[in-house]
N, C-alpha and C positions, 0 to 999 in steps of 0.2 A: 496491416500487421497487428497481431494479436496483441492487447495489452501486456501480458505473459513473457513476450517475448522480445521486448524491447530492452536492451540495456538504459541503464540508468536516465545517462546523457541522452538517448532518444528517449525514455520517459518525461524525463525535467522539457525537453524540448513540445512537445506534443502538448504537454499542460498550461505550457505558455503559451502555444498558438492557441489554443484552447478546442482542441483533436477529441483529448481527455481530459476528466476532469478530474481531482484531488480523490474524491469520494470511488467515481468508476476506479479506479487503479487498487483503491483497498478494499473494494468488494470483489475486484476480478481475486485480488489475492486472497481474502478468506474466502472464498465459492471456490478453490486450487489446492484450501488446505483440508475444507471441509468435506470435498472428494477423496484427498489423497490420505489424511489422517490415520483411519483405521488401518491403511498400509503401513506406512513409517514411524507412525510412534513417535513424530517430531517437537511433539508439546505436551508441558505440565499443564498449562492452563491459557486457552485463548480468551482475549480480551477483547470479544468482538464487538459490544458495546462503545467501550475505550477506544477503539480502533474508529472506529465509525464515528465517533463523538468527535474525535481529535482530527480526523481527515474535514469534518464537514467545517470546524475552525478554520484548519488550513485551506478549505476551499472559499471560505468569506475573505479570507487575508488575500489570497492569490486575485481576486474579485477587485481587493481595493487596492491593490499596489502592485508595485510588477515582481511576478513572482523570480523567486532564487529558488536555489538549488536547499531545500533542508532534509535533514533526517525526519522521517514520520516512522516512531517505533512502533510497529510491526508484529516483530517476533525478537524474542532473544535467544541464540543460540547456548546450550548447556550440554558440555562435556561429562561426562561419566569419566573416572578412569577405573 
């Protein structure tokens, strides 16, 4: 199954068997915005640096201990009214 296409629980799941790893999960996601962008108009600004910096943390942490379930921010959603 597609990284992409996995709910959460089977993402966290797959990380811990170690399927996928921290890093592949936030590049399948920015190479899904970096495609889909110029269509949606879903971001002010991607922090693909930040992204990548903070997953490759998250993927030494998952390395030394057993991983849980956390937040890896991603993206923030922003409403217009």
């Amino acid at each position: 199954m597609d990284i992409l296409n996995k709910t959460a629980i089977q993402l966290a799941e797959a990380i811990k068997q170690k399927e996928v790893s921290v890093l592949e999960a936030v590049q399948a996601l920015l190479t899904r915005i970096e495609e889909t962008e110029d269509s949606y108009h879903c971001y002010i600004t991607i922090d693909k640096e930040g992204a990548l910096k903070k997953a490759k943390e998250e993927e030494n942490e998952v390395i030394d201990t057993e991983p849980e379930m956390k937040p890896l921010p991603v993206s923030e959603p922003i409403f217009i009214i």
